[in-house]
C-alpha positions in Angstrom: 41.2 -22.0 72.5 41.8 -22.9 76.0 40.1 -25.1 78.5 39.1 -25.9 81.6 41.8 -27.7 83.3 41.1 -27.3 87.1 37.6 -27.8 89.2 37.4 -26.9 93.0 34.3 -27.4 94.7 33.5 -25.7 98.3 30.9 -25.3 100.4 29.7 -22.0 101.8 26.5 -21.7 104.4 25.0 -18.0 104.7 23.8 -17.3 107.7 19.7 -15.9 107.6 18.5 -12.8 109.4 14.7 -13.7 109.0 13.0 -16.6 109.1 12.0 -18.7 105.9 9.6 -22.1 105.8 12.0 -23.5 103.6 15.3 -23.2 105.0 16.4 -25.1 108.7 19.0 -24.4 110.7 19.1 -20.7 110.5 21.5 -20.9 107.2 21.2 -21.0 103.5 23.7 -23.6 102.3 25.6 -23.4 99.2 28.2 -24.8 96.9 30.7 -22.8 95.0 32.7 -23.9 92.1 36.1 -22.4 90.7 37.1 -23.3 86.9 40.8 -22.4 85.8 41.3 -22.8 81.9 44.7 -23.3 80.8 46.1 -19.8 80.8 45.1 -19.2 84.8 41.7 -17.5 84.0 39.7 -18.0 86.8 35.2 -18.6 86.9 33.0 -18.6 89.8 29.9 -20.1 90.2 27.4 -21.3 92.6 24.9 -24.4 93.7 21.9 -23.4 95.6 20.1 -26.6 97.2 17.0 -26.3 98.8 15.4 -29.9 100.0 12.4 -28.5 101.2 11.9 -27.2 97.5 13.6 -29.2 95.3 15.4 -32.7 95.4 18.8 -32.2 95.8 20.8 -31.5 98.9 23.8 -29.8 99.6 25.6 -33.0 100.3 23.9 -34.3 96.7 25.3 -31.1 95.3 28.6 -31.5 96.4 29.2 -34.9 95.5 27.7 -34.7 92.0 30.0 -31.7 91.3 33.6 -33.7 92.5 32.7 -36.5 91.5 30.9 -36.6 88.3 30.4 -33.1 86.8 34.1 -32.3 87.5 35.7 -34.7 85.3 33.4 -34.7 83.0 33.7 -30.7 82.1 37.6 -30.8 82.6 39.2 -30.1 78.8 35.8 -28.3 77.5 35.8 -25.0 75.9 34.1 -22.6 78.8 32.8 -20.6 76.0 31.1 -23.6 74.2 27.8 -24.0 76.8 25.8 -26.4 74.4 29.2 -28.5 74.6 29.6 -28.2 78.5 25.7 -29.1 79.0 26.1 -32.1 77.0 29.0 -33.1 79.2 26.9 -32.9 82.0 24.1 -34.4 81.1 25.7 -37.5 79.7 27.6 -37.2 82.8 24.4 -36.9 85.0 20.9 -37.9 82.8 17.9 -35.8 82.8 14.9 -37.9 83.6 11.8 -35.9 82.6 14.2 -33.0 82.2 17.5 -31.7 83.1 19.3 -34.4 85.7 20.3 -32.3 88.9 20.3 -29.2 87.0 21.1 -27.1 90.6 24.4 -28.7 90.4 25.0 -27.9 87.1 23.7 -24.2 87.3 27.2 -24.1 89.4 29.2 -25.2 86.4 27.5 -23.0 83.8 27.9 -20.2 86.3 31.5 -20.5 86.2 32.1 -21.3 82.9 30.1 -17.9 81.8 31.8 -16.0 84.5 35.1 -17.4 83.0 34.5 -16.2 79.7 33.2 -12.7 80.7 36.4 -12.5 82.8 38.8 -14.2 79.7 37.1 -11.3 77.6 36.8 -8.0 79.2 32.8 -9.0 79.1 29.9 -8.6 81.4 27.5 -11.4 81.2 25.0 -9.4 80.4 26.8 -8.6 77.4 27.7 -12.1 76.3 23.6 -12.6 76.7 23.7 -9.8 73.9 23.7 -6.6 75.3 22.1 -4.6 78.8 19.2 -3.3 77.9 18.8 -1.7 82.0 20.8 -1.3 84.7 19.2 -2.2 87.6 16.3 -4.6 88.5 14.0 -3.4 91.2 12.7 -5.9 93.7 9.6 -7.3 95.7 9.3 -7.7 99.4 8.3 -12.0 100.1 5.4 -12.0 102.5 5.1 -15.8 104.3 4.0 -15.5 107.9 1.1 -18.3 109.4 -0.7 -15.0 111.1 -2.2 -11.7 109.8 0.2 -9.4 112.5 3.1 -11.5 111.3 2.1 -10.5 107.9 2.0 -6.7 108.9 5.1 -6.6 110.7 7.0 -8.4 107.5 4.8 -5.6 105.4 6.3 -2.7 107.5 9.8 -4.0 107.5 9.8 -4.3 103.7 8.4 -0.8 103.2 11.0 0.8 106.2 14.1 -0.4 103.5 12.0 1.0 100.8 10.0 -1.9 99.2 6.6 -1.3 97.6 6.2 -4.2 95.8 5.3 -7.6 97.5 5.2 -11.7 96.5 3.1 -13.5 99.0 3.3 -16.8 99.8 0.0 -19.2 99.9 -0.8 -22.4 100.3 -0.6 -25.3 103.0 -0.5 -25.0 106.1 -2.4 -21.7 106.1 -5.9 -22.3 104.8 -7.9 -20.8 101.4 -9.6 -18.6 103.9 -6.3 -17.1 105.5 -4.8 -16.9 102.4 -7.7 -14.5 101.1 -7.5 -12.7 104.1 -4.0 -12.2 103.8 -3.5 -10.9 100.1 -6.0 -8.7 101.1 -4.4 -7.3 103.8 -1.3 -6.6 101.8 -3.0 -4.7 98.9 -5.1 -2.6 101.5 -1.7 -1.9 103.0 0.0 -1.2 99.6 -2.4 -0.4 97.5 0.3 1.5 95.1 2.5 -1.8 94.8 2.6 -4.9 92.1 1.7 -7.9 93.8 1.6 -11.6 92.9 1.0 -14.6 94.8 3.0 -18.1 94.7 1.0 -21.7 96.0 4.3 -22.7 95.7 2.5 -26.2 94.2 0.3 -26.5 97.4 -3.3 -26.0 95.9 -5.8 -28.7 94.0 -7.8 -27.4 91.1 -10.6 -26.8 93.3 -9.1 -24.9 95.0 -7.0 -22.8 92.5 -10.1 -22.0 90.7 -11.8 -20.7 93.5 -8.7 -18.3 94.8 -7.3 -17.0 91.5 -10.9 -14.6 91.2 -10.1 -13.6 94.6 -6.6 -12.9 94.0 -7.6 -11.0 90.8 -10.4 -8.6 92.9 -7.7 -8.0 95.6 -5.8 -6.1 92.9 -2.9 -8.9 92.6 -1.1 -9.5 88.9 -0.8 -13.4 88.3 -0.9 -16.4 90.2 2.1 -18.4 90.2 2.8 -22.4 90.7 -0.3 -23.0 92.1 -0.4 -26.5 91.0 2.2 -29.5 90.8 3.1 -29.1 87.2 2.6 -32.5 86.1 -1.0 -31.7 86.3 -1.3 -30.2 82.8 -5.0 -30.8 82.0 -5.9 -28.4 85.4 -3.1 -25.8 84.8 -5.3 -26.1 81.0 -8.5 -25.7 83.1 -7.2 -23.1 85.2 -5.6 -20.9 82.9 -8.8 -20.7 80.8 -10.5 -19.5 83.6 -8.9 -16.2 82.3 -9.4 -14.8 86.5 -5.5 -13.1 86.0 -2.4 -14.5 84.5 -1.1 -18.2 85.8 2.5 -18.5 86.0 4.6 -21.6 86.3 7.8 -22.0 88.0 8.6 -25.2 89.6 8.0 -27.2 86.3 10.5 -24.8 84.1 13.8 -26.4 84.5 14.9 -26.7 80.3 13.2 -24.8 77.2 11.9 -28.3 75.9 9.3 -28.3 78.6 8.7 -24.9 78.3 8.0 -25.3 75.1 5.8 -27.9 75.0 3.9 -26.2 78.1 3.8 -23.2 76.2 1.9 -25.5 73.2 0.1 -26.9 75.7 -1.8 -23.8 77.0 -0.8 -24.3 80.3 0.9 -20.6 81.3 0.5 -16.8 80.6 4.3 -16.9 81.9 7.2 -17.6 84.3 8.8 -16.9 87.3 12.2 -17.6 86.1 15.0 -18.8 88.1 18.9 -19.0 87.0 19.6 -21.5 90.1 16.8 -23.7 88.9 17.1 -24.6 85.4 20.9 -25.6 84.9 22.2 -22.0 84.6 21.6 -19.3 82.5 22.3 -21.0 79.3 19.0 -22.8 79.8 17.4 -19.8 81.2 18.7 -17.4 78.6 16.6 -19.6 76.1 13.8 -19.7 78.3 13.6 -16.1 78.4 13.4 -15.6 74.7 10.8 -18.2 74.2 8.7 -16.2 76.4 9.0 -13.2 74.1 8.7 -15.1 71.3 5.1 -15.9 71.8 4.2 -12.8 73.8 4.0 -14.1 76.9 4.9 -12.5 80.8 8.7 -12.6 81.7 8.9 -12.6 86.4 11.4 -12.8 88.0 12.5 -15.3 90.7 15.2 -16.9 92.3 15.8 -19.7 95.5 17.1 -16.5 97.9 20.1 -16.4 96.0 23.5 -15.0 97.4 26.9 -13.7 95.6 27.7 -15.7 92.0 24.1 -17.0 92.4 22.4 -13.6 92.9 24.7 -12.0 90.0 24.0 -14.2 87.0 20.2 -13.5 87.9 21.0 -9.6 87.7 22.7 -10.5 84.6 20.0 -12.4 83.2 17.0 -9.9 84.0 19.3 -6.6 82.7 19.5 -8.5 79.6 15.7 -9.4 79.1 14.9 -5.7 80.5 12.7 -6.9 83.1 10.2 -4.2 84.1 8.6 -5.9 87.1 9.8 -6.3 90.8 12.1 -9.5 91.2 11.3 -11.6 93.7 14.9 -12.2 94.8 14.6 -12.6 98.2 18.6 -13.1 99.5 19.2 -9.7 99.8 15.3 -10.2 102.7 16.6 -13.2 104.3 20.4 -13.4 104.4 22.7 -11.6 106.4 24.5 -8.8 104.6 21.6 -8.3 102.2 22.7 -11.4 100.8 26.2 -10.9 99.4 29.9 -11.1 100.4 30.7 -8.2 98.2 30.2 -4.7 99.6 30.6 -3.6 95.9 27.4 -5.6 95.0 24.8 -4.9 97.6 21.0 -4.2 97.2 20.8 -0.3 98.0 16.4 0.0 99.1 14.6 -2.7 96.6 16.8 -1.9 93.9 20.4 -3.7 92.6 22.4 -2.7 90.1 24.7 -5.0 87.4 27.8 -5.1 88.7 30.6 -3.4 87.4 33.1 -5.4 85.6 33.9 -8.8 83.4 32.2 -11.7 83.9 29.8 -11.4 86.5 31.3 -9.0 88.1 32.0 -9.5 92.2 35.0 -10.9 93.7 35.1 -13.6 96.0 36.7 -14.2 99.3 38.4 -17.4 98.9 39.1 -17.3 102.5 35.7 -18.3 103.4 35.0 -20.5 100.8 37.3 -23.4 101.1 38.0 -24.7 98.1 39.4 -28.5 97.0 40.2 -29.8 94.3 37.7 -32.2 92.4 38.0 -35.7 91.1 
């Protein structure tokens, strides 16, 4: 079987056509890996650090991959992911779960696309099969005023969105935040709509929103505590008001697991970038079937390789809500490289081919060689 024998890292910044509370700068950084196994088969995958959301940096990124992750992968089977992930995360520990896992979501990325590309395989089929080819997706509301709100509502529906994900939480108070979900279900009142604290309320607070969510017509709640508060996510979700999802916390399926046994979630918003890659999230995905509970879809406003392996993942699982994948909203080029692979309206389709089907332009990506 052959291995992986070459690691370049490179670093590629998208610029952003809307503004976003957690990106600066007016770009959405990334990190890209290439893996070459010994016969000349190439991977891609990709890194997607956000600081405001999550603790590692694109210079973190970077230097973990070169410098640890690199050497520490080079030699492994590509097809073997239990075997790379252990690489890694003797290579980089996990503290209360997986260590770095946006880093490493780079490195599974690659090593799946790799093997889809050494095969004549999609992803999707590696996963086990596409069970639909195309994933619709929702429109992200975040704006600190009610006309900002309605101008980001009419610009969804203009490219043919119905669905929306609106963001709550600090700095915009409880009582905007009521006034604003109701705003977008009065505007449209035909769409499936959820709301994301993104962490940012207290019980108190949670308790007293999620009924109004629910009598503004919105499906779940999601993340609307810090998710080492699991006696109030316990408190909150038996409050039964509408579905609680959790998001930040779900990085590996231990912890999703034991949340699950816990009673602390009707689902999750998954996200590939998030948990390691989409061997962790693959996993995650069929413990949530496993004990009947919701499958949403999510993502850190994923670009290219990143954006891909989610469509993979979700055409797997069948997913038969909106996505809230918001890189095709905020970054230029509805959020790909790839003309091929392009969000058409609020819908994308799997891309055609092996692996995870784009093609890169190495141009622009700059590649070097790792440790």
């Amino acid at each position: 079987m052959s291995r992986i024998s070459t690691v370049e890292v490179g670093r590629v910044d998208y610029p952003l056509v809307g503004e976003f509370k957690f990106f600066a700068g007016g770009v959405r950084p990334s990190v890209v890996v290439r893996l070459v196994d010994d016969d000349g088969v190439e991977g891609w995958g990709q890194a997607l650090p956000v600081p405001s959301w999550t603790y590692e940096t694109a210079e973190t990124v970077e230097t973990t991959l070169a410098g640890y992750l690199a050497p520490a992968v080079r030699g492994a089977d590509p097809t073997d992911l239990a075997a790379v992930h252990e690489r890694m995360e003797r290579a980089i520990r996990p503290s209360f779960s997986v260590g770095q896992p946006l880093a490493k979501a780079a490195i599974d990325l690659a090593c799946h696309d790799l093997w889809g590309r050494r095969t004549g395989r999609s992803v999707a089929d590696l996963l086990g099969g596409v069970r639909t080819r195309e994933v619709r997706l929702s429109w992200t509301v975040q704006a600190p005023t009610l006309a900002g709100a309605e101008a980001q509502l009419a610009q969804g529906r203009e490219l043919g969105y119905s669905s929306f994900n609106v963001k709550l939480g600090a700095p915009q108070s409880p009582a905007y935040d009521a006034e604003l979900v109701r705003l977008v279900q009065r505007l449209a009142p035909e769409g499936f709509h959820w709301a994301d604290a993104n962490t940012s309320y207290d019980l108190d607070t949670a308790l007293a929103m999620a009924p109004r969510l629910a009598d503004a017509g919105f499906r779940a709640l999601e993340s609307p505590l810090p998710p080492n508060r699991i006696r109030d996510y316990q408190r909150l979700r038996r409050q039964g008001a509408l579905p609680i999802l959790m998001d930040e916390g779900i990085v590996s399926p231990v912890e999703t697991a034991e949340f699950i046994a816990l009673g602390m979630l009707d689902g999750v918003a998954m996200k590939v970038a998030r948990c390691g890659g989409l061997w962790h999230a693959a996993r995650i995905v069929t413990l949530l079937a496993e004990n009947g509970l919701a499958l949403f879809a999510s993502g850190l406003s994923d670009p290219d390789w990143s954006l891909a392996a989610s469509i993979h993942l979700f055409a797997w699982a069948g997913l038969d809500r909106p996505a809230a994948l918001n890189g095709p909203q905020y970054i230029a080029g509805r959020g790909t490289r790839d003309p091929a692979f392009r969000a058409v309206g609020d819908r994308v389709r799997l891309p055609d081919g092996p692996g995870l089907g784009i093609a890169p332009e190495r141009a622009a990506v700059g590649l070097r060689a790792a440790a």
